[in-house]
C-alpha positions in Angstrom: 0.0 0.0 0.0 1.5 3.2 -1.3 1.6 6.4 1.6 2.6 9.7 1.7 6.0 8.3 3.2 6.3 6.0 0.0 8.1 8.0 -1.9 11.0 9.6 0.4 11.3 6.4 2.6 10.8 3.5 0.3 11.7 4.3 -2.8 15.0 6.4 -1.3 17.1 3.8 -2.4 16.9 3.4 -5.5 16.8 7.7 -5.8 20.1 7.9 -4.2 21.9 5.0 -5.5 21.8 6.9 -9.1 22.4 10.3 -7.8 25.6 11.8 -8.1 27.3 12.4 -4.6 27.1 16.1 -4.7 22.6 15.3 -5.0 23.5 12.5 -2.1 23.0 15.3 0.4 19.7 16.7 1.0 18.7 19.8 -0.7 16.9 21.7 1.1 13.2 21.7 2.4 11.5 22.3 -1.2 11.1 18.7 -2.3 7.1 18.2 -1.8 5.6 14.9 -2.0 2.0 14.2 -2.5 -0.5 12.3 0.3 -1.8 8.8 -0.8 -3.3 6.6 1.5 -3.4 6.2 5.2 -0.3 5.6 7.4 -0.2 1.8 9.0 -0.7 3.4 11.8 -3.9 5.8 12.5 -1.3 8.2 14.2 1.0 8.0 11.7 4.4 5.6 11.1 7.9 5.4 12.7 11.3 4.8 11.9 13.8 3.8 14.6 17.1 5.3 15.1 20.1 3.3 15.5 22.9 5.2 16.8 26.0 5.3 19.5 25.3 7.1 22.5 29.2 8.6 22.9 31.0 9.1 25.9 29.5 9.6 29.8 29.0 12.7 30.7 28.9 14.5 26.9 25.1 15.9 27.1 22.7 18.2 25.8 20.2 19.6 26.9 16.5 19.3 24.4 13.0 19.9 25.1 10.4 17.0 24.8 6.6 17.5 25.3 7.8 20.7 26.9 9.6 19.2 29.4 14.1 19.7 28.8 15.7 16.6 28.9 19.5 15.9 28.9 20.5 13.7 26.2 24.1 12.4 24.5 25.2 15.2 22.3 25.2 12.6 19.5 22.0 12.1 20.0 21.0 15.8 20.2 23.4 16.7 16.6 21.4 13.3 15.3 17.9 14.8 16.1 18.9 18.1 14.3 19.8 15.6 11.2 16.1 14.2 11.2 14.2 17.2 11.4 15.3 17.8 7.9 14.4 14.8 6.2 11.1 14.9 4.2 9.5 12.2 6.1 9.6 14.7 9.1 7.9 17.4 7.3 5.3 14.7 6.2 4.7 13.5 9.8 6.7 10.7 10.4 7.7 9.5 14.1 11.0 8.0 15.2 11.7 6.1 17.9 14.7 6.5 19.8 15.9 4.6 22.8 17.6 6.8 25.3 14.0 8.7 25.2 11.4 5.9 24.8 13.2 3.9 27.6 13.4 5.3 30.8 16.8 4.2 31.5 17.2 5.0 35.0 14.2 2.2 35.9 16.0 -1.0 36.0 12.2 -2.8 35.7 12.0 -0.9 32.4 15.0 -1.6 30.5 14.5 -5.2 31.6 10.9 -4.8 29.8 12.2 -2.8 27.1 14.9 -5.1 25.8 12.7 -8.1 25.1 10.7 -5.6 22.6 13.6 -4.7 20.6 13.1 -7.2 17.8 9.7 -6.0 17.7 10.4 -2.3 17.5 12.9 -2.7 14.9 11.2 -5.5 12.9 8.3 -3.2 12.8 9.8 0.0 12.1 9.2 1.4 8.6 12.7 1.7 8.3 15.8 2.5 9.9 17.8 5.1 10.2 21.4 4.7 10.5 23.6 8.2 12.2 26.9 7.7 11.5 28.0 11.2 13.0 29.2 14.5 11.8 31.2 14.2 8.9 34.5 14.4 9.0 37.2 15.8 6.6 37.8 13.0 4.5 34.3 11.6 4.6 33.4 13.3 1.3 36.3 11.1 -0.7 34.5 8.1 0.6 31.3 8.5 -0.2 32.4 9.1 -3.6 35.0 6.1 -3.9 31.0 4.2 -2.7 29.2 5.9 -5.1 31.3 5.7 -7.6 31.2 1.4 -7.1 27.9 2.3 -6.9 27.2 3.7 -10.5 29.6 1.2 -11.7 29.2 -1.7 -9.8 31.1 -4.6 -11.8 34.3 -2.6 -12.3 36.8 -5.3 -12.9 39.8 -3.9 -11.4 40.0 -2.0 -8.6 42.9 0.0 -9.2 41.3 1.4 -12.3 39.0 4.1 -10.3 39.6 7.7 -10.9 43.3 8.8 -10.0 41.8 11.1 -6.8 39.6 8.4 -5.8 42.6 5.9 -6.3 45.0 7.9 -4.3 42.4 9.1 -1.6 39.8 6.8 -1.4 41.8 3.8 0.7 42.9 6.4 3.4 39.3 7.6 3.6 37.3 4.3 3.4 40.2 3.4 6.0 38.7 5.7 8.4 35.0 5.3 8.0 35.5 1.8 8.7 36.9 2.9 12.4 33.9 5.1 13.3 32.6 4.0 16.4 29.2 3.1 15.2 30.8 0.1 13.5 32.0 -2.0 16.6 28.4 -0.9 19.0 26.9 -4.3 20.3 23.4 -3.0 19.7 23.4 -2.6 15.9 23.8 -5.5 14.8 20.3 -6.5 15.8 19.7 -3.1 15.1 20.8 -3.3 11.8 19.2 -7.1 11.1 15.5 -6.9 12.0 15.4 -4.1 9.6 13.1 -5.0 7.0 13.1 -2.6 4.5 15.8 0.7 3.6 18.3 1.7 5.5 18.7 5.3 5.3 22.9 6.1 6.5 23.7 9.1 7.7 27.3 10.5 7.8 26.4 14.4 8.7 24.9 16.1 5.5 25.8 12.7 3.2 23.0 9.9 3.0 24.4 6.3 1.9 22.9 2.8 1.3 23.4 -0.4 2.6 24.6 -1.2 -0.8 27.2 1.5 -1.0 28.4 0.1 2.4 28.8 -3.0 1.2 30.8 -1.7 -2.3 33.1 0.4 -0.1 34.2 -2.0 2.1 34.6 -4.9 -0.6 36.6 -2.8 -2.5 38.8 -2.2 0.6 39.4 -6.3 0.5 39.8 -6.3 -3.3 42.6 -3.5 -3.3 44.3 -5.5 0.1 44.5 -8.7 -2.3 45.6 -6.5 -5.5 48.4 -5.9 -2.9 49.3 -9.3 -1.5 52.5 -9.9 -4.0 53.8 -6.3 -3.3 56.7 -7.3 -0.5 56.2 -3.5 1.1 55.6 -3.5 4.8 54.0 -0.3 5.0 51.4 -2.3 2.8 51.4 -5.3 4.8 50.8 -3.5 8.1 47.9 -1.8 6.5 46.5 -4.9 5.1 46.9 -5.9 9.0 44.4 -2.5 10.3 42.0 -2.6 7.6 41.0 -6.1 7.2 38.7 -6.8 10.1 37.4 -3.2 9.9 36.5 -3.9 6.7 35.3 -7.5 7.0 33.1 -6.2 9.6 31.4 -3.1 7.8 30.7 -5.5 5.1 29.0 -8.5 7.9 27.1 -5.7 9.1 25.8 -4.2 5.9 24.8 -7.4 4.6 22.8 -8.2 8.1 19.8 -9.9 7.7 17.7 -12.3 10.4 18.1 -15.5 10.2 16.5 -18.3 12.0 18.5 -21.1 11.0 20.3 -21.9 14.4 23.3 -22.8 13.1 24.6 -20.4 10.5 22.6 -17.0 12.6 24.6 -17.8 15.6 27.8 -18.6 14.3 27.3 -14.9 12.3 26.3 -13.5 15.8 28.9 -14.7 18.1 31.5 -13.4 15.4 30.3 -10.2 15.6 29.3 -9.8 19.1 32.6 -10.9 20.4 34.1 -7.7 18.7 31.8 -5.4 19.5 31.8 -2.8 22.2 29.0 -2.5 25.0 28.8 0.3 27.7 27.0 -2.4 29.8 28.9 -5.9 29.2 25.3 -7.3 29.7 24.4 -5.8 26.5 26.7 -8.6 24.4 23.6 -10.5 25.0 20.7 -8.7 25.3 21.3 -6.9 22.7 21.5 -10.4 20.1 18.8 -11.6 21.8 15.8 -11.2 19.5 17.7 -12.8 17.1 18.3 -15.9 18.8 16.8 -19.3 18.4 13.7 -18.9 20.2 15.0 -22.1 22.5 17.9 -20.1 23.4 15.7 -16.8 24.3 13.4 -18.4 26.2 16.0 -18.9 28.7 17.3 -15.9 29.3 14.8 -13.4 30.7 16.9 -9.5 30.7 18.0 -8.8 33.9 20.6 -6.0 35.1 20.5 -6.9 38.5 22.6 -9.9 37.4 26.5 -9.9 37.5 28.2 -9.7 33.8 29.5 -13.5 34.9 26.0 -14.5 35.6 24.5 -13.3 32.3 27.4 -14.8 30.4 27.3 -18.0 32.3 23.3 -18.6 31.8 23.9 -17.7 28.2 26.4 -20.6 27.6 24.8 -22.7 29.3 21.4 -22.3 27.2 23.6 -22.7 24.0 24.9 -25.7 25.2 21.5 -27.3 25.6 19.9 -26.2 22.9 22.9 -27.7 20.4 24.3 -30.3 22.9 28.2 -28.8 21.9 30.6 -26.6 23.8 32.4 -25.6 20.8 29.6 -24.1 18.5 31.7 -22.1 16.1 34.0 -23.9 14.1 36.8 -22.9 12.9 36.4 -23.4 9.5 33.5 -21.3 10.0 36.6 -18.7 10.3 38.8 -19.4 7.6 36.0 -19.4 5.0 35.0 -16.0 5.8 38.7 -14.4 5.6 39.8 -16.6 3.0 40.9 -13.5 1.0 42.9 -11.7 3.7 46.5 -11.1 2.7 49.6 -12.7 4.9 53.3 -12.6 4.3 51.7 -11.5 0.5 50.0 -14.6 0.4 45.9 -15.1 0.9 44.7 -16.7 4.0 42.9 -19.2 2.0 46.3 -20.6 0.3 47.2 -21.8 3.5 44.9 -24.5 3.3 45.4 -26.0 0.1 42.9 -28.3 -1.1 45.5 -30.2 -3.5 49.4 -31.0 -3.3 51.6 -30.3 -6.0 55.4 -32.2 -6.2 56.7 -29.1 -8.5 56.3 -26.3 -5.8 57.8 -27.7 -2.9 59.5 -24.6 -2.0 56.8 -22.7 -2.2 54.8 -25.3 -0.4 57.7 -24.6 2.2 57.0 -21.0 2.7 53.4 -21.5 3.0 54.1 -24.1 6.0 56.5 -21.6 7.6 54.0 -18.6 7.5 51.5 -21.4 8.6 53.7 -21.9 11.6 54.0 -18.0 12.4 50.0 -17.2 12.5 49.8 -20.6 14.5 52.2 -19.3 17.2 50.7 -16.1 17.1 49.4 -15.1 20.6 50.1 -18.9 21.7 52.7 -20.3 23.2 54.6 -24.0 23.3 54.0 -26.2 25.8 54.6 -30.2 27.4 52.5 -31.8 28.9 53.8 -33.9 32.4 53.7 -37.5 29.9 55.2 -36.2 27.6 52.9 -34.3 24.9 53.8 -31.1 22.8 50.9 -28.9 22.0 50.4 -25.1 21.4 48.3 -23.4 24.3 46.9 -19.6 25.4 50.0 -17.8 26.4 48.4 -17.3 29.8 49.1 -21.2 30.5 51.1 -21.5 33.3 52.5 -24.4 34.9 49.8 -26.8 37.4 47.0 -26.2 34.6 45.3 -29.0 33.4 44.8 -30.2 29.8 41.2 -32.0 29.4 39.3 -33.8 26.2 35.6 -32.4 27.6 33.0 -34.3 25.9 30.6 -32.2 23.4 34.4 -30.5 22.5 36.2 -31.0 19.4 39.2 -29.1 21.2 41.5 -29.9 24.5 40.9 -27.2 27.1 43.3 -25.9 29.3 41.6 -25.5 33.0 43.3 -24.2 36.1 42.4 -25.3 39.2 39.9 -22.8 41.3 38.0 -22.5 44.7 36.7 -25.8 46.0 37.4 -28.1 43.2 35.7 -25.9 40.5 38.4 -25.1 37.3 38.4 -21.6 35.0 38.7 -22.0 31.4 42.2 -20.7 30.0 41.6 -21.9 26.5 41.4 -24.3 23.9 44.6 -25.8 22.9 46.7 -28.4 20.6 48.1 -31.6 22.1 50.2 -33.1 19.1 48.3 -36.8 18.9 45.4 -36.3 20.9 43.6 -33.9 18.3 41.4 -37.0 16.7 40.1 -39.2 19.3 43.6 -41.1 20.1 42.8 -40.1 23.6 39.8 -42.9 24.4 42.4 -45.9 23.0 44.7 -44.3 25.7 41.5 -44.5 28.1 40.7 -48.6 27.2 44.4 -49.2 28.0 43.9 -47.3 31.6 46.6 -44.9 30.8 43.9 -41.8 31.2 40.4 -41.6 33.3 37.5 -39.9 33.3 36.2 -37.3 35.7 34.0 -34.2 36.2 35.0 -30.8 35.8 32.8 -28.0 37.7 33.7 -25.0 35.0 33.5 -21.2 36.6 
């Protein structure tokens, strides 16, 4: 059913995915569009607002229903934003959570947080503030639009010479806005069932041109991956994941296969930033398998601990493993990421060839460098070598827990209960050679209370 917000909300877009970047910003208030039919809603519509809150402490000071209100001064420069889109002008509401939410009410927030898939799901749209724009913000929206307008350019190193020379350094930093790495978007950003208006001050952006900006950031990082100059290397290093996780989060969309949505989830959730550690899960939780959710009831009087522990624990039972994201999982997703000018992906060759054994060489000794990254060599008291976190320490235990592809490293606790230091690599005991070794009476079994 066509509205009066049809036009400026649904249709947007298409309009702005074949408008020049200069006709990307908004013009002005003389754009008119005519009144169709009736609103979903016999008050109106709504669109919900998806946006960082900033740091403590940095307020303004607005007026709602007469009354002033201090609010983030994001917020506050994001309101100004929305009162000059044409949707406003026609009558359109927004919902907004630092004034719909009372967030002082504990009861509230608890309330509030189980409606979020709802609110979103059932918001018109979304709308996406990135910020004020900053200085090179301009050179990136066009480097997007230009992808945009052109969208099967074969080479990447073939785009205009300013956009060529500017356009990595600039793409480079929009990926690191803090927007990008908030906990709450990404279910934000997923129950979002129709356009996504993005806001970077005065410039308006697609999902699509999202996605085309930070793919081209990976295309031009494996364009690089012979070139033997560390500057490039380093680079590659930064702009990878910021870029790997623009594009996850552009391309977010709900999905209730319990397998591949929480894999996707956990990914991006373990890199994401929270004000409120609670928030790593509440804020995924509308898009969890409903035999997960039902579990887990919002609560802030819990302990971070608490939350994180009942979470697990619901996982567990619901797919009856400890290990739910595998690693391959992983190395599919950053197949193309560039190491020691070789892709990720090449160090997992599916095939073996006798006449590029030195080669094959290399590969195994850059193979041994990103295995020992972060990790570090250990023996076990009979005689094992594995790889392990490098917080081991000696007295920790090595354990095959059943539901667990992986050994674990424990460490002995309070009153016989053991913390979780890890998975690890135990050279011979990685495929099951650990339950022959059990018939023989060499190892037992036992119970391990996990804290």
């Amino acid at each position: 059913m066509r509205d009066r917000f049809t036009k400026c909300v649904d249709l947007r877009d298409a309009a702005l995915e074949e408008l020049t970047v200069e006709k990307a910003i908004y013009t002005g208030p003389n754009q008119a569009y005519s009144q169709l039919n009736k609103s979903r809603f016999v008050w109106g519509d709504f669109e919900a607002l998806s946006y960082t809150w900033g740091k403590r402490g940095d307020v303004k000071s607005i007026v709602v229903n007469g009354m002033h209100k201090d609010v983030p001064k994001n917020l506050e420069v994001a309101l100004r934003a929305l009162r000059d889109l044409p949707e406003t002008r026609l009558g359109m509401r927004y919902w907004v959570d630092s004034l719909c939410i009372n967030q002082e009410d504990e009861k509230a927030r608890n309330e509030q947080v189980k409606r979020m898939k709802a609110i979103y799901g059932r918001a018109r749209a979304v709308i996406v503030w990135l910020g004020q724009q900053g200085k090179i913000d301009k050179v990136a929206v066009q480097t997007m639009q230009h992808f945009c307008l052109d969208p099967y350019l074969e080479n990447p190193l073939m785009l205009p010479k300013d956009l060529l020379t500017d356009g990595w350094s600039a793409l480079s930093a929009f990926a690191q806005k803090p927007y990008w790495s908030r906990a709450w978007i990404i279910q934000e950003l997923a129950m979002n069932h129709n356009s996504t208006l993005i806001l970077c001050g005065e410039f308006q952006l697609t999902r699509r041109m999202i996605r085309l900006g930070a793919g081209y950031c990976q295309e031009l990082l494996k364009a690089f991956q012979d070139r033997s100059d560390q500057s490039d290397n380093v680079l590659g290093l930064d702009l990878w994941p910021l870029a790997s996780r623009m594009y996850r989060l552009a391309s977010l969309v709900y999905k209730p296969n319990f397998e591949e949505g929480l894999t996707v989830l956990l990914n991006l959730v373990r890199g994401a930033e929270a004000a409120d550690a609670r928030d790593k899960v509440y804020g995924i939780l509308g898009l969890l398998d409903p035999a997960i959710s039902a579990d887990i009831a919002p609560d802030y009087s819990l302990s971070d601990q608490e939350v994180y522990t009942n979470f697990m624990k619901s996982i567990i039972k619901r797919s009856g493993r400890l290990d739910e994201i595998a690693f391959d999982e992983f190395r599919k997703h950053n197949r193309g990421f560039c190491i020691g000018g070789q892709s990720f992906e090449s160090f997992f060759p599916t095939a073996h060839n006798k006449d590029l054994e030195v080669e094959l060489t290399l590969r195994h000794l850059r193979l041994a460098m990103l295995s020992l990254e972060q990790r570090a060599l250990i023996t076990t008291e009979t005689g094992y070598l594995g790889l392990a976190p490098t917080a081991v320490r000696q007295g920790d235990v090595v354990a095959i827990l059943f539901g667990c592809r992986f050994p674990m490293v424990l460490r002995p606790y309070l009153d016989d209960m053991y913390q979780v230091i890890g998975e690890c690599y135990i050279h011979e005991l990685m495929d099951g050679e650990i339950l022959s070794q059990e018939r023989d009476g060499h190892v037992s079994a036992r119970e391990f209370v996990l804290c």
